[in-house]
Backbone as XML, in Angstrom:
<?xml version="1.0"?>
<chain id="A" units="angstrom">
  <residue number="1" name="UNK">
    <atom name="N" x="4.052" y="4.753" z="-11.291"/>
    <atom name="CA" x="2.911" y="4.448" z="-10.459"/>
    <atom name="C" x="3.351" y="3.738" z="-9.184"/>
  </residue>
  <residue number="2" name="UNK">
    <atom name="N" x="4.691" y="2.905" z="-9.213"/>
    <atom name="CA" x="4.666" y="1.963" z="-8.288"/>
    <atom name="C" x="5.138" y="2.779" z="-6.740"/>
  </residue>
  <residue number="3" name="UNK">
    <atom name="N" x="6.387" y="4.285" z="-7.642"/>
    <atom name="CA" x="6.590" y="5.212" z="-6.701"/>
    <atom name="C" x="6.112" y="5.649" z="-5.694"/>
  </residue>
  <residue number="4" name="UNK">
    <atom name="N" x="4.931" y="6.476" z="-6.645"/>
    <atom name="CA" x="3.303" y="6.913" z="-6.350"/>
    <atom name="C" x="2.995" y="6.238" z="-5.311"/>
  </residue>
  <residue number="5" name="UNK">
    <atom name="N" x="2.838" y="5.129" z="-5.046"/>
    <atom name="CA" x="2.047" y="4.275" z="-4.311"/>
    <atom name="C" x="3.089" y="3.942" z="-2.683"/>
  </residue>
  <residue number="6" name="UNK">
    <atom name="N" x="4.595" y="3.582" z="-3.684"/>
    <atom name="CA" x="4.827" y="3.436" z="-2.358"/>
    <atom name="C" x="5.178" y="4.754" z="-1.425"/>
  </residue>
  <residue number="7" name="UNK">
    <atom name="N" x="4.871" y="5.725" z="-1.901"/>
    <atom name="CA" x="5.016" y="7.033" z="-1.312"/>
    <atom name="C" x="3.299" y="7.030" z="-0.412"/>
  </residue>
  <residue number="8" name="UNK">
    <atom name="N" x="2.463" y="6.960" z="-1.053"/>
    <atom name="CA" x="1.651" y="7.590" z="-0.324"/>
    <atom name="C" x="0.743" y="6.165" z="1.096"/>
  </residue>
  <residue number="9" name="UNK">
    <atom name="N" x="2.029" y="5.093" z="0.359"/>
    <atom name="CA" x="1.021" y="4.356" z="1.560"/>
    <atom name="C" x="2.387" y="4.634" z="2.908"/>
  </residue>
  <residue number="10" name="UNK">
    <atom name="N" x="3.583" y="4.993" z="2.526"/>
    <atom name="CA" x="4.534" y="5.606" z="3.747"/>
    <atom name="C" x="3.898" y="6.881" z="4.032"/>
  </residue>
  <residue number="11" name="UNK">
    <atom name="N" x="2.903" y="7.499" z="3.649"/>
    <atom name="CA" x="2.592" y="8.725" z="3.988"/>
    <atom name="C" x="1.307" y="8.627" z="5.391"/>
  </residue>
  <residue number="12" name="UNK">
    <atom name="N" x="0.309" y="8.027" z="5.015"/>
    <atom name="CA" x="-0.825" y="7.015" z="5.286"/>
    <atom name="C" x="0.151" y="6.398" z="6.717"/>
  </residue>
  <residue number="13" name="UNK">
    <atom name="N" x="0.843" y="5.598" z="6.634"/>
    <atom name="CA" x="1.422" y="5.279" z="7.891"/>
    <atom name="C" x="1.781" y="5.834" z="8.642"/>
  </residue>
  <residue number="14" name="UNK">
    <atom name="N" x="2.822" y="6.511" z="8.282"/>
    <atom name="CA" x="3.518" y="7.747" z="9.044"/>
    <atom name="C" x="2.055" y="8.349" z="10.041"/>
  </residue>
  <residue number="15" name="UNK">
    <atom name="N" x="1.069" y="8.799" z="9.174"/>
    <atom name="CA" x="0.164" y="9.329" z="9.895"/>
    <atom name="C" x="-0.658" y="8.717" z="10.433"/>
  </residue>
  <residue number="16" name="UNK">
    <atom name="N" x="-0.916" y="7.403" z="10.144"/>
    <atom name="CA" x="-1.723" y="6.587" z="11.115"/>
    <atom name="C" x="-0.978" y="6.347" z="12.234"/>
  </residue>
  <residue number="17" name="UNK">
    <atom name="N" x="0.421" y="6.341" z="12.405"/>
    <atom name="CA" x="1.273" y="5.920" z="13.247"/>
    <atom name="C" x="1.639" y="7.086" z="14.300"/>
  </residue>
  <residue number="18" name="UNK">
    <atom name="N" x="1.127" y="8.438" z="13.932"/>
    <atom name="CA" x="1.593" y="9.983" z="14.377"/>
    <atom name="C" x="0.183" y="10.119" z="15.313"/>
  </residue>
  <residue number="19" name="UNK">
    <atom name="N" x="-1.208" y="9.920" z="14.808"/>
    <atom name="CA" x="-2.522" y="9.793" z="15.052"/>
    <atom name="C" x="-3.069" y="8.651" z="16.463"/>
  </residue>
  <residue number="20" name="UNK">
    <atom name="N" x="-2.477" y="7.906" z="16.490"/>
    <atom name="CA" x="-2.030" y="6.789" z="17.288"/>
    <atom name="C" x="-1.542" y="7.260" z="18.549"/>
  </residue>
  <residue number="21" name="UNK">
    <atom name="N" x="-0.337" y="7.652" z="18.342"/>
    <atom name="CA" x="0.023" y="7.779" z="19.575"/>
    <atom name="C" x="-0.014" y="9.657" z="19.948"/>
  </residue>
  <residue number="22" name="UNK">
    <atom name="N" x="-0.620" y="10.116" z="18.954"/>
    <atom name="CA" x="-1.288" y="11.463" z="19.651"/>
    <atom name="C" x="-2.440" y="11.090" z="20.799"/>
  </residue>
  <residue number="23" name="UNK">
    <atom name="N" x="-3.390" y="10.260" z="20.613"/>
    <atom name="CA" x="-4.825" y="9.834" z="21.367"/>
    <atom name="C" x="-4.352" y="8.951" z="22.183"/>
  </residue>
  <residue number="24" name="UNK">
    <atom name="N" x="-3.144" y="8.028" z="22.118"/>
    <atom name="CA" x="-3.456" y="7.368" z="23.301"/>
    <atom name="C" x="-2.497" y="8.606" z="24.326"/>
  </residue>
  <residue number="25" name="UNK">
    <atom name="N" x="-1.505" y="9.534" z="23.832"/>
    <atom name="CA" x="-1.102" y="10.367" z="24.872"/>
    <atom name="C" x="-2.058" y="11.318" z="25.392"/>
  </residue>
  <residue number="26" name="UNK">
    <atom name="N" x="-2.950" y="11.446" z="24.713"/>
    <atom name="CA" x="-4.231" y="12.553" z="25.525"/>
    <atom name="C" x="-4.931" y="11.539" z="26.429"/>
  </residue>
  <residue number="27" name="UNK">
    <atom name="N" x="-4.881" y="10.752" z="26.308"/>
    <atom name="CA" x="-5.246" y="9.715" z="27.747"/>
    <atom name="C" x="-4.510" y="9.654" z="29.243"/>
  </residue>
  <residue number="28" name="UNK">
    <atom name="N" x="-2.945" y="9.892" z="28.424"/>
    <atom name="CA" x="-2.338" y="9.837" z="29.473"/>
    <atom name="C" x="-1.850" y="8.725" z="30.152"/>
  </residue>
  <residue number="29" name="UNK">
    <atom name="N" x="-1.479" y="7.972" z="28.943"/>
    <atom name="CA" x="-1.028" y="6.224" z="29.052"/>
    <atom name="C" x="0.856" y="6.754" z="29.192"/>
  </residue>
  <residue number="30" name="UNK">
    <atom name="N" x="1.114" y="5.730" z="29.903"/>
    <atom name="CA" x="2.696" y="5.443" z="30.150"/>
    <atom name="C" x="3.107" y="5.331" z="28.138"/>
  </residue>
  <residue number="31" name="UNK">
    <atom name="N" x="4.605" y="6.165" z="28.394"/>
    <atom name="CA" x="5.220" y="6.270" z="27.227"/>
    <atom name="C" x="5.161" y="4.829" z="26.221"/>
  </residue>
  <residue number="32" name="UNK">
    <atom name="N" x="5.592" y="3.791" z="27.011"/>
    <atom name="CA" x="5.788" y="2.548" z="26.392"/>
    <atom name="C" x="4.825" y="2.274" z="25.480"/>
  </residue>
  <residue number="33" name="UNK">
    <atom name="N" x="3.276" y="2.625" z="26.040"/>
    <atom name="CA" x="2.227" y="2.241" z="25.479"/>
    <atom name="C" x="1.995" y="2.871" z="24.514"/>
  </residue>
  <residue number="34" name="UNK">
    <atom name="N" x="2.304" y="4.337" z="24.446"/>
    <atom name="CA" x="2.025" y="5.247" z="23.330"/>
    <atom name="C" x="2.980" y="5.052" z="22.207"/>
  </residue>
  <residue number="35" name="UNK">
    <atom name="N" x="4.237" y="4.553" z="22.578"/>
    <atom name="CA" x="5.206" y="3.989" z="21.354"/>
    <atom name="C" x="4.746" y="2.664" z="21.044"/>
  </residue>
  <residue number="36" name="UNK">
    <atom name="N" x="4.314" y="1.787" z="21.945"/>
    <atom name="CA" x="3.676" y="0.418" z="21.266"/>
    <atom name="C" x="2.313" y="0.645" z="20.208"/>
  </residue>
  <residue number="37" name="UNK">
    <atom name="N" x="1.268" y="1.654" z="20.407"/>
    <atom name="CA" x="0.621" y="1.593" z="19.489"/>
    <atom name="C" x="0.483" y="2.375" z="18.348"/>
  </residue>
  <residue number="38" name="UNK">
    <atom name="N" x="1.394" y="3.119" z="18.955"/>
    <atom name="CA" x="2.006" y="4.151" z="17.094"/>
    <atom name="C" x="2.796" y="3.189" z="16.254"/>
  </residue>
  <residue number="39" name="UNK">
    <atom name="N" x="3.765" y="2.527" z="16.805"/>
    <atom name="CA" x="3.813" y="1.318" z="16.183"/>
    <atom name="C" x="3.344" y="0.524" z="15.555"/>
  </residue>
  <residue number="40" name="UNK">
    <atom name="N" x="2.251" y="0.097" z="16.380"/>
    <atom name="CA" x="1.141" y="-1.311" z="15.615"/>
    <atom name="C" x="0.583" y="-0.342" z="14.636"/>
  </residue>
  <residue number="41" name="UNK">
    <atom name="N" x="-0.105" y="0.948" z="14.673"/>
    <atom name="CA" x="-0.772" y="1.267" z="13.740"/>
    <atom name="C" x="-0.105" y="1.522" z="12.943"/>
  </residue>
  <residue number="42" name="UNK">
    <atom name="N" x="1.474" y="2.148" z="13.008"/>
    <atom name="CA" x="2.064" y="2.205" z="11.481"/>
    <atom name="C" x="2.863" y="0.665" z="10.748"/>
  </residue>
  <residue number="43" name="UNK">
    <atom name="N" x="2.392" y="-0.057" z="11.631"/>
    <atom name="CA" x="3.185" y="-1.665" z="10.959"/>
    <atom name="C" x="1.896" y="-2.078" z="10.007"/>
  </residue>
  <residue number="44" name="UNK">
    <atom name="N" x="0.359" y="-1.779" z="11.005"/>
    <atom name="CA" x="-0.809" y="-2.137" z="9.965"/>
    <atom name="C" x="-0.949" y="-1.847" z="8.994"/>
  </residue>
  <residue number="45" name="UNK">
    <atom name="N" x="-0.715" y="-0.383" z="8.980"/>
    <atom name="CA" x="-1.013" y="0.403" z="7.730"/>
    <atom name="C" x="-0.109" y="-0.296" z="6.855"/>
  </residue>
  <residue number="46" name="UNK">
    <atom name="N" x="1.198" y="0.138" z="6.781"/>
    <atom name="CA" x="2.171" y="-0.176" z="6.241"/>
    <atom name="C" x="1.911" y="-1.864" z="5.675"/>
  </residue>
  <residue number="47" name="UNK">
    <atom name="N" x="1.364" y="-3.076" z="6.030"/>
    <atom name="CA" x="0.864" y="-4.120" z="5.550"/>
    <atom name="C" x="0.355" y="-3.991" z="4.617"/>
  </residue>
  <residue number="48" name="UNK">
    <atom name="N" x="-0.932" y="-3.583" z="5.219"/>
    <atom name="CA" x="-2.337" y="-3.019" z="4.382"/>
    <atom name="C" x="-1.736" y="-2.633" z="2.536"/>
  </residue>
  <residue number="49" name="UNK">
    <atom name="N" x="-0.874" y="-1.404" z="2.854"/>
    <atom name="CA" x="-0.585" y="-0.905" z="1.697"/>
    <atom name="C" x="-0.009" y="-1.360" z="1.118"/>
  </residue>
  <residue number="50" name="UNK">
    <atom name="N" x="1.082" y="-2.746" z="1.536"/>
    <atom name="CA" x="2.263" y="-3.136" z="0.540"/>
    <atom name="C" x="1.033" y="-4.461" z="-0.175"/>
  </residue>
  <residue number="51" name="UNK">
    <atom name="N" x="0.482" y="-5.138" z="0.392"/>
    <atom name="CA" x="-0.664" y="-6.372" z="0.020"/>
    <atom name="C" x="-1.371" y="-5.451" z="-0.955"/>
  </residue>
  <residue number="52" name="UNK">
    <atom name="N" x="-2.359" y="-4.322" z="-1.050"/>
    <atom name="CA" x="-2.502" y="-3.420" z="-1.855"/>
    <atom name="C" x="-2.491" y="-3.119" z="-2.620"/>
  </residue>
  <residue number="53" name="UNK">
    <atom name="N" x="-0.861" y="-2.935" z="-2.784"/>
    <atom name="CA" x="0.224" y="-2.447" z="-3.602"/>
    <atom name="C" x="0.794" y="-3.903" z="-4.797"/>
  </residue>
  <residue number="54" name="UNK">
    <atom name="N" x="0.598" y="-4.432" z="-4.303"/>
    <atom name="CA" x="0.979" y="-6.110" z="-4.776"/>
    <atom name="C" x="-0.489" y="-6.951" z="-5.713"/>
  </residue>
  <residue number="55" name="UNK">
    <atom name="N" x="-1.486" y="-6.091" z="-5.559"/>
    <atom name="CA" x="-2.739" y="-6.664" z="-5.712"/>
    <atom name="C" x="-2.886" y="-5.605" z="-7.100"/>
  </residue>
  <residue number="56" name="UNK">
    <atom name="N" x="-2.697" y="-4.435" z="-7.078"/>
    <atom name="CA" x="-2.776" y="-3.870" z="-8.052"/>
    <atom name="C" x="-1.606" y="-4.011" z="-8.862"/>
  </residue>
  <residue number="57" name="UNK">
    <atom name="N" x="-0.415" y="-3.798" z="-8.699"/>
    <atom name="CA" x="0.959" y="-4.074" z="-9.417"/>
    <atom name="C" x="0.316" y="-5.477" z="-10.648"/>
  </residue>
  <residue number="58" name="UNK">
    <atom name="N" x="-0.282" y="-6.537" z="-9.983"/>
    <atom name="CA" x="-0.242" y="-7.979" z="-10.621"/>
    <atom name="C" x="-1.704" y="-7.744" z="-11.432"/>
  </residue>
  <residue number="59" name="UNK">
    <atom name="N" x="-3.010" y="-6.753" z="-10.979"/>
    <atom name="CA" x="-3.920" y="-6.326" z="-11.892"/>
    <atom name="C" x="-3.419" y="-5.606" z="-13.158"/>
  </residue>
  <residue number="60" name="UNK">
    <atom name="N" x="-2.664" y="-4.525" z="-12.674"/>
    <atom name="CA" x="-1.900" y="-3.565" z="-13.995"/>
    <atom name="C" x="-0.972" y="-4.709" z="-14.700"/>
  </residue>
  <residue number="61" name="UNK">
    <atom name="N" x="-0.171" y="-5.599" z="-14.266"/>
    <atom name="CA" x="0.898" y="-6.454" z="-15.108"/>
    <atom name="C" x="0.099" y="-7.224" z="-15.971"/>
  </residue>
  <residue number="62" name="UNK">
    <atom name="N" x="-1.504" y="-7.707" z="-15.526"/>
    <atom name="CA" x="-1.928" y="-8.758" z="-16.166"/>
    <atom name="C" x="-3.037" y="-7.894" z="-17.014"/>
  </residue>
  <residue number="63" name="UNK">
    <atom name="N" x="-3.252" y="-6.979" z="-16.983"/>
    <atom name="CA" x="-3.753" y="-6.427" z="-18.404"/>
    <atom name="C" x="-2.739" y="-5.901" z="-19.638"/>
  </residue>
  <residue number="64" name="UNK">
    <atom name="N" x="-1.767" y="-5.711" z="-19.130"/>
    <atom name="CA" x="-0.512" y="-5.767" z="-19.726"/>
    <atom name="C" x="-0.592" y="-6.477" z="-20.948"/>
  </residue>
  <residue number="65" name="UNK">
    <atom name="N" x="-0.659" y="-7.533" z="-20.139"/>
    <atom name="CA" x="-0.227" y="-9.027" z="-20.743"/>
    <atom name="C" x="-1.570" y="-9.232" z="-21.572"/>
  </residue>
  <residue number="66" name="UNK">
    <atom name="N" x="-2.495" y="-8.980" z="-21.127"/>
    <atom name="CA" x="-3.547" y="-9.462" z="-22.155"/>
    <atom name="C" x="-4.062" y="-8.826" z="-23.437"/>
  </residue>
  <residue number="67" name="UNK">
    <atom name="N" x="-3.353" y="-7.352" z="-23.018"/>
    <atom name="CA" x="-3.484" y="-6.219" z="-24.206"/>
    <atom name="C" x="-2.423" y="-7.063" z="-25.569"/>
  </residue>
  <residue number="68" name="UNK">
    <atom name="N" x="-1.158" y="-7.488" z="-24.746"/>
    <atom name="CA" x="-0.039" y="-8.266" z="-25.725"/>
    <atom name="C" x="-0.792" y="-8.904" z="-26.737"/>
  </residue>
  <residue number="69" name="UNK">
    <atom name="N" x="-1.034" y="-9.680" z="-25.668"/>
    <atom name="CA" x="-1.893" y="-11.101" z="-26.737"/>
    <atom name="C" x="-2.592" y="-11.127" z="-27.319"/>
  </residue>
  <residue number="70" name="UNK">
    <atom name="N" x="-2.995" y="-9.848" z="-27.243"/>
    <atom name="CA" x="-4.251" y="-10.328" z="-28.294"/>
    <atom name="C" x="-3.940" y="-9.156" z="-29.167"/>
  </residue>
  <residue number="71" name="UNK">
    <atom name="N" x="-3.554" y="-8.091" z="-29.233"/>
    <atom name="CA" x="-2.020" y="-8.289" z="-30.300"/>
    <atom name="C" x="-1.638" y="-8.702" z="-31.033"/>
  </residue>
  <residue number="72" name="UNK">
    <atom name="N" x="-1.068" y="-9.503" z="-30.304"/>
    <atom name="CA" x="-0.498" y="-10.372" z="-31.210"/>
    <atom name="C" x="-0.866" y="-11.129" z="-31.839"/>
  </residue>
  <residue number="73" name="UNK">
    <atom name="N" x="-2.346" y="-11.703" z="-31.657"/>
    <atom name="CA" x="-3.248" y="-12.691" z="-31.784"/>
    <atom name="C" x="-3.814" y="-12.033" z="-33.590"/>
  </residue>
  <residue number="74" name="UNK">
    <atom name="N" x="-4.210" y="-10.746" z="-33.082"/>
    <atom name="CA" x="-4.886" y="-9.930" z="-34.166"/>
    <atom name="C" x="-3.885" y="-9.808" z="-35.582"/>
  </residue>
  <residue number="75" name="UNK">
    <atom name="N" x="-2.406" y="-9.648" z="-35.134"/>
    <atom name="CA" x="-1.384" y="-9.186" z="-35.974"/>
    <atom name="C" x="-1.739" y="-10.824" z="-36.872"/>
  </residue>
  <residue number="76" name="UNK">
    <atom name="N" x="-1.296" y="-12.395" z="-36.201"/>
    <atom name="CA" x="-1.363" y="-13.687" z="-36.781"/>
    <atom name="C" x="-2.450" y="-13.572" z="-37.684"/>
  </residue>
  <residue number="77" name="UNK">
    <atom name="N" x="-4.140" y="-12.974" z="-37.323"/>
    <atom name="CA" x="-5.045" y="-13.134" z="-37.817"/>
    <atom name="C" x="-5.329" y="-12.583" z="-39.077"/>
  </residue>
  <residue number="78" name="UNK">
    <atom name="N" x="-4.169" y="-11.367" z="-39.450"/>
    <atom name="CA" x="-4.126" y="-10.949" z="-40.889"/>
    <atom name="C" x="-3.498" y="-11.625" z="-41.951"/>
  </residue>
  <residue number="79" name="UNK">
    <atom name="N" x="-2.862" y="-12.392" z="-41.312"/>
    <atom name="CA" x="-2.099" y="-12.893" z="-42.729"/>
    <atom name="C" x="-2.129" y="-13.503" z="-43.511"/>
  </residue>
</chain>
């Protein structure tokens, strides 16, 4: 899953970052500008997804953990 994820939020960037500086070049902005905000939008994204990515990782770890325990809890409770 963690693959998964970090694949498709590099995917998500890539294209927020490709999308970016497609529109600001149909404007017809100086190069600099069109590499500065394909940039920012693929540094955002790329945030976005790793915080995300870190938020669910520690949701999935902590049901994990609670499936354990009580488990284990149930296994103590037979004996």
């Amino acid at each position: 899953m963690r693959a998964l994820l970090i694949r498709l939020t590099a995917m998500t960037a890539a294209g927020a970052g490709l999308l970016s500086g497609l529109l600001t070049a149909a404007t017809h902005a100086p190069w600099t500008l069109v590499l500065f905000r394909a940039a920012l939008a693929f540094t955002l994204v790329l945030a976005v997804g790793f915080g995300l990515g870190l938020i669910l990782m520690r949701t999935a770890l902590r049901r994990r953990y609670e499936e354990a325990v009580e488990a284990s809890r149930r296994v103590r409770g037979n004996r």
